[in-house]
C-alpha positions in Angstrom: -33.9 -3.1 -6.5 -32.6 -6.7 -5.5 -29.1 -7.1 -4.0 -28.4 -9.7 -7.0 -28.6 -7.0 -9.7 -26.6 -4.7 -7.6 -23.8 -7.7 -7.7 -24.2 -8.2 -11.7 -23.9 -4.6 -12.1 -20.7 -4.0 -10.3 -19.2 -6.9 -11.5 -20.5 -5.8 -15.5 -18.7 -2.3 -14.7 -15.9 -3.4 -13.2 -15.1 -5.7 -16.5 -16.6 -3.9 -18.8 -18.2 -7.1 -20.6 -21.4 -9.0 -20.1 -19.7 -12.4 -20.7 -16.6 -12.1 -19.1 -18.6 -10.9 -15.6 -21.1 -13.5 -16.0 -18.1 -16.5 -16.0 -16.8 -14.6 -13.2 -20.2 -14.9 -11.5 -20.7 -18.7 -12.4 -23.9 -17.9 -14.0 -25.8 -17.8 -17.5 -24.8 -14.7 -19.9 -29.0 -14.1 -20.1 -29.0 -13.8 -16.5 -26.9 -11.0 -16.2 -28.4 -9.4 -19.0 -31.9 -9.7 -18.0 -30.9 -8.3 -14.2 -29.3 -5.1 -16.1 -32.4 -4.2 -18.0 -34.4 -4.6 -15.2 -32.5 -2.5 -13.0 -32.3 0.0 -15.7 -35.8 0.2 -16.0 -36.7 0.4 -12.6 -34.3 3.1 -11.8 -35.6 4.7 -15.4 -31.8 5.4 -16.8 -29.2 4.0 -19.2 -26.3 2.5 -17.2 -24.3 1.4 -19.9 -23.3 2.1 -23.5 -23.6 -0.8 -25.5 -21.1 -1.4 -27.8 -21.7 -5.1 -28.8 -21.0 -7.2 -26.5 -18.7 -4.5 -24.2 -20.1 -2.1 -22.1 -19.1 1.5 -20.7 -20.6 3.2 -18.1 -22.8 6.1 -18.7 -21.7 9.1 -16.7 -24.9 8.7 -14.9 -23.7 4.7 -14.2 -20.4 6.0 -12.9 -22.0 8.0 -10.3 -24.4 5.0 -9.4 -21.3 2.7 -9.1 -19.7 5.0 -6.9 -22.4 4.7 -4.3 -23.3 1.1 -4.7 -19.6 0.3 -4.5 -19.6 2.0 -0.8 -22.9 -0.1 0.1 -22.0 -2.9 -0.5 -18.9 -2.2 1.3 -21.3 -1.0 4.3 -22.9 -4.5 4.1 -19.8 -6.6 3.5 -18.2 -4.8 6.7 -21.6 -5.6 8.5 -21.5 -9.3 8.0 -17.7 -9.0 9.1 -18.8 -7.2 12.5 -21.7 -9.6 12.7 -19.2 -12.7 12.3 -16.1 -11.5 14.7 -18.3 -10.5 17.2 -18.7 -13.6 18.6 -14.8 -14.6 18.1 -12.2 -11.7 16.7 -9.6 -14.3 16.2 -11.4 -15.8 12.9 -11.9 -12.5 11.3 -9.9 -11.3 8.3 -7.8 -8.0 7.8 -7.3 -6.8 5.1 -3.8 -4.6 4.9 -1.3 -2.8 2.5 1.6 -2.3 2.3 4.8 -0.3 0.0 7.9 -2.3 -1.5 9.6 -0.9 1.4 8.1 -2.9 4.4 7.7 -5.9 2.4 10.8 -8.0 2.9 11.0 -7.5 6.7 8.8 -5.6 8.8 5.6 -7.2 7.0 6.9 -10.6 8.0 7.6 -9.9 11.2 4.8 -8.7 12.5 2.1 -10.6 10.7 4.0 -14.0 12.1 4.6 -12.7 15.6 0.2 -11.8 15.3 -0.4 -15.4 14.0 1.2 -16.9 17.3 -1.3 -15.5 19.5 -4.4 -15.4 16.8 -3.5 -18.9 14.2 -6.8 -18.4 12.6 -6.9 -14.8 11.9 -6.5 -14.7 8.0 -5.1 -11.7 6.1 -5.6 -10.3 2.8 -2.5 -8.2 1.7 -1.8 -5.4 -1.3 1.3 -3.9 -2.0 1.0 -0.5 -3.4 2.7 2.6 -3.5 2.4 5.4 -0.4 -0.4 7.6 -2.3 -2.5 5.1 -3.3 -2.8 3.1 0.0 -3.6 6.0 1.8 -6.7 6.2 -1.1 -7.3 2.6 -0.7 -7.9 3.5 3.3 -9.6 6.3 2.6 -12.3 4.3 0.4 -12.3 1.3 2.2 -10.7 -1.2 0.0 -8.1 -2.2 3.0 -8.5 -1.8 6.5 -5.6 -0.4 7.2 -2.1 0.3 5.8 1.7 0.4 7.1 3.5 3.0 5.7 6.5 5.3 5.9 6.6 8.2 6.6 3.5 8.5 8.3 0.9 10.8 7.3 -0.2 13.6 9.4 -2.5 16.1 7.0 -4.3 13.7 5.2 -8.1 14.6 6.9 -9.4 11.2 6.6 -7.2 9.0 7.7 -5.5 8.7 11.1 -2.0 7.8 11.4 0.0 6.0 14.4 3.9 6.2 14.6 5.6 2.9 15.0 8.9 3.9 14.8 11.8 6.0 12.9 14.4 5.0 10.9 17.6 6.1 9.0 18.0 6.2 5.1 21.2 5.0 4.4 23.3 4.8 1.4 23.9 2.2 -0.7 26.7 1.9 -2.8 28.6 -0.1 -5.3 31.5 -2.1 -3.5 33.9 0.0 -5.8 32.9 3.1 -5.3 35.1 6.2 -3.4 33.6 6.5 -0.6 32.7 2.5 0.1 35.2 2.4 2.8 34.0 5.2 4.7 32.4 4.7 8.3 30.2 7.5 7.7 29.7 10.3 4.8 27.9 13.8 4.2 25.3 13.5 1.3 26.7 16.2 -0.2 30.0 14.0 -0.8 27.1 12.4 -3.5 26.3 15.5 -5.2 28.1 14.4 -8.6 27.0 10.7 -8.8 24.1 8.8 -10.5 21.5 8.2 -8.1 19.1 5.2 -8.6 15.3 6.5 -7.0 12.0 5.5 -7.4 9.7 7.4 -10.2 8.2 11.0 -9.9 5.8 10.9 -7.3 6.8 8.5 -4.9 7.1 9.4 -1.4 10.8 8.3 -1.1 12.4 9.8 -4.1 10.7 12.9 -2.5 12.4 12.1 1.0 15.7 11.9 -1.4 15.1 14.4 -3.6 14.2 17.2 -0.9 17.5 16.5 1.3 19.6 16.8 -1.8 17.9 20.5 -2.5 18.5 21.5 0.9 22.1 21.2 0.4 21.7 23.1 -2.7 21.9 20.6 -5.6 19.2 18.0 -8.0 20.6 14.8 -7.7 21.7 13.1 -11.0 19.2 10.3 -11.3 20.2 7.8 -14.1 17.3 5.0 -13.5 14.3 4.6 -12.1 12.6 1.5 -10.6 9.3 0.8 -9.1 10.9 -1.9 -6.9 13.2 -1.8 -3.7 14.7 -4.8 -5.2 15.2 -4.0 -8.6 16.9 -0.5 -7.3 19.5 -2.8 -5.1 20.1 -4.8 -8.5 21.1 -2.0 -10.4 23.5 -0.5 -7.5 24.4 -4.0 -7.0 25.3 -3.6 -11.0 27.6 -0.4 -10.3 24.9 1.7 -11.9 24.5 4.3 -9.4 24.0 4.9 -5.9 20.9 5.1 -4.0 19.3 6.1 -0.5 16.8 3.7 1.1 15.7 2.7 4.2 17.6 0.7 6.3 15.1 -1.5 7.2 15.4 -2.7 3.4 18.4 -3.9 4.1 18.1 -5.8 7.5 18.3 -9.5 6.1 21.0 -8.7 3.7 23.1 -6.3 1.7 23.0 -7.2 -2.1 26.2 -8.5 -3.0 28.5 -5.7 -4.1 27.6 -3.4 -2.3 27.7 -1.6 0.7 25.7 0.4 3.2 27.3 3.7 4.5 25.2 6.0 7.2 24.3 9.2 6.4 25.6 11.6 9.0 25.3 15.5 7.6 22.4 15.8 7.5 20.9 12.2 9.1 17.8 11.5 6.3 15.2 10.0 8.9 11.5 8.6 8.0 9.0 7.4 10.4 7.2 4.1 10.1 3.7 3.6 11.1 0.5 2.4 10.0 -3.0 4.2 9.0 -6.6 3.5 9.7 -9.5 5.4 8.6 -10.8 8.4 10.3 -14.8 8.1 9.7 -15.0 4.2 10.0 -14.7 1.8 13.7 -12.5 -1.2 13.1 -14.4 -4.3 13.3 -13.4 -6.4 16.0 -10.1 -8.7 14.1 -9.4 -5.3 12.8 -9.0 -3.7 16.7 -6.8 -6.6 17.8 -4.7 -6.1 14.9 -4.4 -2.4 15.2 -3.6 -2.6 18.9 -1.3 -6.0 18.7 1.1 -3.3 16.4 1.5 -0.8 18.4 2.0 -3.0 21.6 4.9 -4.8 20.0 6.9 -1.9 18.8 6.5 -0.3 22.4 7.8 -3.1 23.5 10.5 -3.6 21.1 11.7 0.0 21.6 11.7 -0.6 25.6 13.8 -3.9 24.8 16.7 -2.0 22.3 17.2 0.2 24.8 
């Protein structure tokens, strides 16, 4: 088994079509073909289902992709180790990241990194809080920044950066705009604006609203921290996010009001995988975050 068929047949799965993955590999249609059968006959199974010129994967080829997937992971992370061993800062980290960190925290850190490492590059994937955990967990990213941060996910190992308040944000005309402060149970009878089923802050939201005894109303959902502040901004509804969303600016009419009774916290952090060693850029990276928000805590106080 040659490590160029192991290529073809990873990049064959991944697009289910012979031509389209050899014009992603920049070479002949027969060549990809030929490297198939051959490593279908040496390992003495079907991989794919024909189906003229798209492919599917036999369940017997899903399993295979599976592990070949993770090897060549274990040799792509090998040639990393190999190459910032001899200089960490011209490695590459690859890190994701929710909607929620995007606009400020992401920024902020990654620039304040590059001062002290220029040539460090990074590869970056905004996903939602479930699935980045899985892309750690598999090895897809390095690492991930998230809120709030895990603690009984088994393979993954998370590091608390800091906590933060969800706030509301309301329409500029709403009752309770000119309020200093307000109970979240003053919102029990308005439209709320969350994020779908299933992400981690509409179940933040959604679990503080049932303590106080009541579902909140929820009119619109968006998969976007921006498009939610649109749609307040629109007098559609209210919301709860993060404050950190709203450290550059808030949208224009609208408001941010505190939550005092009860305070809706989250913490911030990031996650690393549990049965993997960072590779050397990966370390620096790892250890540059958790320096700077020590420091920055020590400083706001």
């Amino acid at each position: 088994m040659e490590f160029r068929q192991i290529q073809y047949f990873i990049e064959v799965a991944k697009r289910e079509h012979v031509t389209e993955a050899a014009l992603a590999l920049h070479v002949a249609q027969s060549a990809v073909s030929r490297q198939i059968f051959n490593l279908e006959a040496e390992l003495g199974v079907d991989l794919f289902i024909r189906e003229g010129r798209s492919v599917k994967l036999t369940p017997i080829g899903k399993t295979f992709l599976e592990h070949m997937e993770q090897a060549m992971r274990v040799i792509d992370n090998a040639l990393r180790e190999v190459k910032e061993y001899a200089d960490p800062n011209q490695g590459t980290i690859h890190i994701g990241f929710p909607s929620s960190l995007a606009a400020f925290m992401l920024p902020t850190v990654v620039s304040a990194f590059r001062e002290k490492n220029p040539h460090v590059k990074f590869q970056l994937k905004q996903s939602s809080y479930h699935n980045l955990i899985t892309d750690v967990v598999k090895g897809e990213i390095d690492m991930a920044l998230l809120g709030p941060v895990p603690h009984e996910e088994n393979k993954v190992e998370g590091s608390i950066l800091f906590s933060e308040n969800i706030v509301a944000l309301l329409p500029v005309d709403h009752p309770l705009a000119e309020n200093r402060a307000i109970s979240l149970n003053q919102l029990r009878k308005d439209s709320f604006i969350l994020f779908p089923t299933g992400f981690i802050l509409r179940e933040i939201i959604v679990e503080s609203c049932q303590k106080l005894g009541f579902e909140p109303n929820v009119s619109f959902e968006g998969e976007d921290i921006d498009a939610i502040k649109g749609l307040v901004s629109a007098g559609l509804g209210v919301t709860l996010i993060p404050e950190i969303t709203l450290v550059d600016n808030v949208p224009r009419s609208t408001v941010k009001v505190p939550i005092i009774e009860p305070e809706v916290t989250r913490t911030v952090g990031v996650i690393i995988p549990k049965e993997r060693d960072l590779l050397p850029t990966e370390k620096l990276f790892y250890e540059f975050l958790r320096d700077f928000f020590v420091t920055l805590d020590k400083f706001q106080q």
